[in-house]
C-alpha positions in Angstrom: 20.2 -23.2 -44.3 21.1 -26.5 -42.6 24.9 -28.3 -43.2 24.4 -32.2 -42.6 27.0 -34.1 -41.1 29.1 -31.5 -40.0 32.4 -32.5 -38.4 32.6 -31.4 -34.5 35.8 -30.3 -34.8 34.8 -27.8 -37.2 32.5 -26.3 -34.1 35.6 -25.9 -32.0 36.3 -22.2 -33.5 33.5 -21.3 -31.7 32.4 -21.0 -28.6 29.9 -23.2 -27.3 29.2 -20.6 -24.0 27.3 -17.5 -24.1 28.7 -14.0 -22.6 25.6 -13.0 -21.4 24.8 -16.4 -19.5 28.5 -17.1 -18.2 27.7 -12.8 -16.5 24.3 -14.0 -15.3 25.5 -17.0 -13.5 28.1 -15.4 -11.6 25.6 -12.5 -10.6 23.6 -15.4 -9.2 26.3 -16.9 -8.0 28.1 -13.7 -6.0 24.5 -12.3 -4.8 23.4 -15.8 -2.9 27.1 -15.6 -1.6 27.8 -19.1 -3.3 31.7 -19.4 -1.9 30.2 -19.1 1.9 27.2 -21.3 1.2 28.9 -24.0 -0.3 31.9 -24.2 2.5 29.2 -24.3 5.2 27.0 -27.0 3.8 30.6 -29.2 2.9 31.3 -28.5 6.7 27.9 -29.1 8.1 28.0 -32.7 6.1 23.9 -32.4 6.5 22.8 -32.5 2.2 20.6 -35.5 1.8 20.7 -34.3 -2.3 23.1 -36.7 -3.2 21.9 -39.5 -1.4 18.4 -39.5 -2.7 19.2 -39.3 -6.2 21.7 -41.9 -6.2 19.1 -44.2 -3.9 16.2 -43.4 -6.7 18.4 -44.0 -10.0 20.2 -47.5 -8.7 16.9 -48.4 -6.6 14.6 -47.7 -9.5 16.5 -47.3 -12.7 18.5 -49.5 -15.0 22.3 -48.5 -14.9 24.1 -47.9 -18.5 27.3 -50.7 -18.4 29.2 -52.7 -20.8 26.9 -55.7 -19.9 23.5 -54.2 -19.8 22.9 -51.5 -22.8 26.0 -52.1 -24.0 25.7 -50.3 -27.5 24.0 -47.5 -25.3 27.1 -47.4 -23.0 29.2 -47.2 -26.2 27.4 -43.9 -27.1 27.5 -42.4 -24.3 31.2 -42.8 -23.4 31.2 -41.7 -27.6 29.8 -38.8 -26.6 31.6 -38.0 -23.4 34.7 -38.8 -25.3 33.7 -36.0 -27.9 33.0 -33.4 -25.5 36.6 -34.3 -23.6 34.8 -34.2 -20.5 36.9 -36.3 -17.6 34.8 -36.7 -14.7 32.7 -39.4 -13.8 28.9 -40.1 -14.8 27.0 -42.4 -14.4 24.3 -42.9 -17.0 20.7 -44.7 -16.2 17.6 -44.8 -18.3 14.4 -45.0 -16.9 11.3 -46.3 -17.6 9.3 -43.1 -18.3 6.7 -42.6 -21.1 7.3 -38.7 -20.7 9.9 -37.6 -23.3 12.9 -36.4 -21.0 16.4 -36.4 -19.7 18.1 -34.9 -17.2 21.8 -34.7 -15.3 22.3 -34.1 -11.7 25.6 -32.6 -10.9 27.5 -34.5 -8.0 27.5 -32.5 -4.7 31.9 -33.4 -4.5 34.3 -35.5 -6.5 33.9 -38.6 -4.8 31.0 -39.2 -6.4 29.8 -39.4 -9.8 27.7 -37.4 -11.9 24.0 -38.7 -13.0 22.6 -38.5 -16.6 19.0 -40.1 -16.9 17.7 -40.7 -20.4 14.0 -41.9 -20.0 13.1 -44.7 -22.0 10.3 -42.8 -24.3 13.2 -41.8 -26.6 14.7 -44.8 -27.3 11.2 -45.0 -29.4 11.5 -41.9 -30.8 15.0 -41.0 -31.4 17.9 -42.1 -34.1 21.2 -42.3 -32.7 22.2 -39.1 -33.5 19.4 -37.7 -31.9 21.0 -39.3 -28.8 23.5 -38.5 -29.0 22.5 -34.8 -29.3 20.5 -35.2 -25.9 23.0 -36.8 -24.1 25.6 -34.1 -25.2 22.9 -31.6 -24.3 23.0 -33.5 -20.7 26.7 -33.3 -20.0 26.4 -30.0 -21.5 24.5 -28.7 -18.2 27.2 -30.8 -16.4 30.1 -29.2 -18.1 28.6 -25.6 -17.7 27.8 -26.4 -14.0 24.0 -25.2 -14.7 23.1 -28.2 -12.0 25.8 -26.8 -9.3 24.4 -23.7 -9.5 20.2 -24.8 -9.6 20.9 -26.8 -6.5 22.3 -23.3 -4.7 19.4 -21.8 -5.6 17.1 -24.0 -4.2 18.8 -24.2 -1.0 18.9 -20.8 -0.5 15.3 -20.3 -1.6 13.3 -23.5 -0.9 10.8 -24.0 -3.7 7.1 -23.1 -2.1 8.7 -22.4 0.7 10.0 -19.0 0.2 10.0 -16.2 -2.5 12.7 -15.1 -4.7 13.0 -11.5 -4.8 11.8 -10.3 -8.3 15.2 -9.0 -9.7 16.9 -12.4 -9.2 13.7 -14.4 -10.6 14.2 -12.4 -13.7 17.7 -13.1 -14.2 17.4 -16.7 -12.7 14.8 -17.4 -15.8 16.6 -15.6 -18.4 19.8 -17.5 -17.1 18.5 -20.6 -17.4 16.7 -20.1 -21.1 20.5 -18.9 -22.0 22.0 -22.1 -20.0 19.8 -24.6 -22.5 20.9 -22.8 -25.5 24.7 -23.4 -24.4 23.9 -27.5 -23.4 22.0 -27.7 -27.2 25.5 -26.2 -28.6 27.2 -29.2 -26.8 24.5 -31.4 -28.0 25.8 -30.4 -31.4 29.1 -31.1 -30.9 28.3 -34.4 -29.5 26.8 -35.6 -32.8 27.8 -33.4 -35.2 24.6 -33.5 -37.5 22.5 -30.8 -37.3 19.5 -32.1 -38.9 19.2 -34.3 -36.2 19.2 -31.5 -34.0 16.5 -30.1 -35.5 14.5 -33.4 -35.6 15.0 -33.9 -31.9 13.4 -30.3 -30.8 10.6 -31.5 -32.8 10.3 -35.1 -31.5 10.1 -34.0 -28.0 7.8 -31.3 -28.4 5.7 -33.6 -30.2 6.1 -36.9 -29.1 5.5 -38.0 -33.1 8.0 -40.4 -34.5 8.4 -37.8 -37.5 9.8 -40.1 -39.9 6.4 -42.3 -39.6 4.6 -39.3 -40.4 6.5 -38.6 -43.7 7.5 -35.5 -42.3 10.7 -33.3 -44.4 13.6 -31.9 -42.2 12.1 -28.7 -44.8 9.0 -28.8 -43.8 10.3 -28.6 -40.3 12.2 -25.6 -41.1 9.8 -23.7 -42.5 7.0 -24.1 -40.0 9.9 -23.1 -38.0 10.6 -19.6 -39.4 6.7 -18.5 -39.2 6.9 -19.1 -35.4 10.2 -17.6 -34.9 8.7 -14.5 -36.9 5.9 -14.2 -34.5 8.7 -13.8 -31.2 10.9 -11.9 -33.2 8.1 -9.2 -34.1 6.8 -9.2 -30.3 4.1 -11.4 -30.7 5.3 -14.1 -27.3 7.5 -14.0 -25.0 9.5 -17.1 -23.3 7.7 -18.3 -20.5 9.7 -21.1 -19.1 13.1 -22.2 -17.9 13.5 -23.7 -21.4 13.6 -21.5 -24.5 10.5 -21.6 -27.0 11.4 -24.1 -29.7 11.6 -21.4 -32.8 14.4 -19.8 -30.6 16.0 -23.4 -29.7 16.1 -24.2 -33.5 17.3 -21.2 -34.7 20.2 -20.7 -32.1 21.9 -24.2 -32.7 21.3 -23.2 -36.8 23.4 -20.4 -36.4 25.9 -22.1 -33.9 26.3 -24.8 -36.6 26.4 -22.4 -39.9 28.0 -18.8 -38.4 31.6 -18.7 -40.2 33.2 -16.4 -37.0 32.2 -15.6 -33.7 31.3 -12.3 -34.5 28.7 -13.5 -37.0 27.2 -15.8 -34.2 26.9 -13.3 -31.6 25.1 -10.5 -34.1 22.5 -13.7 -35.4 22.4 -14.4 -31.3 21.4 -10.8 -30.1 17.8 -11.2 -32.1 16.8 -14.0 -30.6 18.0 -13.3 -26.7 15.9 -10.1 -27.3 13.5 -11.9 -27.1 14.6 -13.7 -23.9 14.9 -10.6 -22.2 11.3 -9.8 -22.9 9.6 -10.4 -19.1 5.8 -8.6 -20.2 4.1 -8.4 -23.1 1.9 -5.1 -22.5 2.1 -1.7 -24.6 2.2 -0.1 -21.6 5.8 -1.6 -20.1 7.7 0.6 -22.7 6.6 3.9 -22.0 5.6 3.1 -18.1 9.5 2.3 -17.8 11.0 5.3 -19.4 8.4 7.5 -17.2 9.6 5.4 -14.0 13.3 6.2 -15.1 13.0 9.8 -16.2 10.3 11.1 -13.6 12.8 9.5 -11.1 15.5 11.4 -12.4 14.3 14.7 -12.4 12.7 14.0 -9.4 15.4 13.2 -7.4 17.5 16.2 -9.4 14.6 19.0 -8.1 17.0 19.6 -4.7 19.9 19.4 -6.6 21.2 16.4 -5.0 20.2 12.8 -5.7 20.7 10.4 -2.7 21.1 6.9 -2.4 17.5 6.2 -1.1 16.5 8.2 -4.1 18.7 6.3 -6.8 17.5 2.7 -5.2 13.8 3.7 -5.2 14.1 4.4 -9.1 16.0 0.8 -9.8 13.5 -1.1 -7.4 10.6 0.4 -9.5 12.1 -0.5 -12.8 13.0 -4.2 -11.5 9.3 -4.8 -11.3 9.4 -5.0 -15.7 12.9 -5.7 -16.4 16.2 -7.7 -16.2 18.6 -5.1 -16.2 17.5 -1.9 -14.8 20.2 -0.1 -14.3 21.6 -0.7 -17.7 18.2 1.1 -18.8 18.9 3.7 -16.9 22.0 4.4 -17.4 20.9 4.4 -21.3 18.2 6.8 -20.8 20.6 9.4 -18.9 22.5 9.5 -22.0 19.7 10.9 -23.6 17.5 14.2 -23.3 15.6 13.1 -20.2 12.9 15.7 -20.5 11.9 15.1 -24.0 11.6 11.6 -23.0 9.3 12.2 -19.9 7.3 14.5 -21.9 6.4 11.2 -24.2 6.3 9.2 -21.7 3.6 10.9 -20.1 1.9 11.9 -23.3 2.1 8.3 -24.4 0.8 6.3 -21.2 -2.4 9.2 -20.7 -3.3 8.5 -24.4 -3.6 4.8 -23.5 -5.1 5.0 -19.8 -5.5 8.6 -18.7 -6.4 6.9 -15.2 -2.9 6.1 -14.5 -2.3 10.0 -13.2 -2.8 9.5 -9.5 -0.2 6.3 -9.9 2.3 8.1 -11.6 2.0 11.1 -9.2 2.3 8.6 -6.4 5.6 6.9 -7.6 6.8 10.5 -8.1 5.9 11.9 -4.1 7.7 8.5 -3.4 10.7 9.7 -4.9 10.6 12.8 -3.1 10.1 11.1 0.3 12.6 8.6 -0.1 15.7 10.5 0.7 13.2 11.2 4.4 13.6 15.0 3.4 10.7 17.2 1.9 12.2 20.7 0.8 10.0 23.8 -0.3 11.6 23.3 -3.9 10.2 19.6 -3.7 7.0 20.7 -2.6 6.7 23.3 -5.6 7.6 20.4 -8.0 5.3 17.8 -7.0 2.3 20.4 -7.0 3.5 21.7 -11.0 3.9 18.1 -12.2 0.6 17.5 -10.6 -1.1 20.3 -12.4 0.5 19.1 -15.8 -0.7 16.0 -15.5 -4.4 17.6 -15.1 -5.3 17.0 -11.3 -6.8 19.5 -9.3 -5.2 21.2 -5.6 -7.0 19.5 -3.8 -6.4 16.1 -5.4 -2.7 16.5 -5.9 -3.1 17.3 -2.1 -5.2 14.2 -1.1 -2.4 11.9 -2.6 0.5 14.3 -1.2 -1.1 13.5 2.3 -1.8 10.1 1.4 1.5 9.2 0.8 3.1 10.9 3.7 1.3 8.8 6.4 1.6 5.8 4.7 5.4 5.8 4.1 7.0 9.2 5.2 9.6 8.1 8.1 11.8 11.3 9.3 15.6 11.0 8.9 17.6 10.8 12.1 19.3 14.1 11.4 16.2 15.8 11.7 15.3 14.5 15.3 18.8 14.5 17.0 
């Protein structure tokens, strides 16, 4: 269903953030030890950012004023206005056939914020739609996605360094979350949701829509046959910016959900979807073997160590966001049963997997740098249920040893 027109105050009963992304972004936040970071680059004075962004927009961009754009400048500050937001910007279109906008957050407050609108949409877009993408803009400014972007790229130089996998994870589904939030203040901004809609279309188009007699329905329903195919598992969101299906139906229910509890239920569908990081049969059943051949594993001397526990979460990090949520989930249920299926499941589809899953379960054993007669016994039954031979349970055993057995300290001093 889509309401036209709505009033923005009507919005205000919700909440324009998202849990989920508000947790992610202080997980990023904490883990690149944001608080120290930012004090020492304040102190060190040595961040060209600022500079070269505020040298390219006035050196190469025209500058939104009262005298130059002025019925742009009156939308903007409209906008700004709606989403009471205080601190400076600065707003600049640029002369850009690509259909795009962006804000850059201000490194302190003695400067002010940028928003660039590039001039492609002034072609395409009504007013409403810009004012949706300008309130989508400040949106990123207001939820500090920028502040937090530039962090990350400081810490991890883009194709300079690698982020470990974990944090990539979140990272993405972080920012995917982080767009749905700045399209929720795009709605407030303008306060028609049908020009939402027509914008997500417009810029992944580039068709001037009402040219091509094209219904806000129409829309809509080609809409719903694409958000069936993510919501059945058919795609997964690839990129720092949320698939449009998603995108559309997130600002639908922002707009039309009568209580916050009704938002969030519609909400947990689609970021489902988000959390999605393959798209193999195998990741299922691989994970819950990974998890539950870990724990009882790590159980077979009775005591599971640290080295142990980490191994098992840095093995399930490779295919998820949130490992130990999973398994903390699966240890509420019966962890045998499930290993049993696991198993049963993943040699059905490639019985060649054996001699990896018997390797990640020796690695288990060897991680707490201890190898017990008990531990022995197990690795040598599992082997034999999963169908290897002695001799080639053995080969892997030895295998594994050399290449990353490393005695504790206890055992040598």
């Amino acid at each position: 269903m889509i309401t036209k027109n709505i009033p923005p105050t009507m919005t205000r009963i919700l909440k324009p953030e998202i849990e989920l992304e508000q947790a992610l972004a202080g997980q990023i936040y904490n883990a690149l030890e944001g608080d120290v970071v930012r004090f020492v680059l304040k102190n060190a004075q040595s961040s060209t950012d600022d500079d070269y962004w505020r040298s390219r927009m006035e050196g190469h961009c025209m500058k939104v004023d009262k005298n130059l754009l002025g019925d742009f400048y009156n939308l903007c500050h409209e906008v700004k206005h709606r989403l009471n937001f205080q601190e400076d910007v600065d707003f600049y279109v640029t002369g850009d056939s690509s259909i795009n906008a962006f804000s850059i957050a201000a490194e302190d407050d003695q400067h002010p914020h940028i928003v660039n609108v590039n001039s492609e949409l002034f072609n395409l877009m009504s007013e409403d739609e810009l004012k949706f993408v300008v309130g989508h803009e400040l949106g990123h400014l207001i939820n500090q996605d920028t502040a937090l972007r530039r962090l990350i790229h400081f810490v991890y130089p883009p194709q300079s360094t690698q982020i470990p996998l974990t944090l990539q994870y979140k990272i993405h589904l972080h920012d995917n979350l982080a767009e749905l939030v700045a399209d929720r203040y795009g709605y407030i901004a303008c306060g028609n949701l049908e020009a939402c809609v027509t914008a997500f279309f417009k810029m992944a188009s580039g068709l001037d829509l009402e040219k091509m007699h094209v219904s806000i329905d129409d829309l809509l329903a080609d809409n719903s046959k694409h958000l069936e195919y993510f919501l059945k598992g058919g795609g997964m969101s690839h990129y720092d910016h949320p698939v449009n299906p998603i995108r559309v139906q997130a600002i639908n229910l922002f707009a039309n959900a009568r209580n916050q509890d009704e938002l969030d239920k519609g909400m947990d569908e689609l970021i489902q979807v988000l959390l999605k990081v393959g798209n193999n049969p195998m990741d299922q059943p691989m994970s819950i073997f990974v998890a539950t051949a870990g724990i009882i594993a790590a159980n077979v001397d009775g005591n599971v160590t640290k080295e142990e526990y980490e191994h098992i979460i840095g093995t399930l990090s490779g295919s998820m966001i949130f490992p130990k949520n999973f398994l903390d989930s699966v240890l509420k249920e019966d962890v045998d049963a499930l290993f049993q299926e696991s198993v049963k499941t993943i040699l059905s589809i490639n019985p060649n997997l054996k001699s990896n899953m018997m390797e990640y379960i020796i690695g288990i054993i060897l991680a707490d740098r201890e190898i017990g007669e008990k531990e022995v016994n197990f690795i040598y039954g599992i082997g034999k249920s999963l169908g290897l031979s002695v001799q080639e349970i053995s080969i892997l055993f030895a295998g594994m040893v050399q290449r990353s057995f490393n005695p504790s300290l206890d055992a040598i001093s």
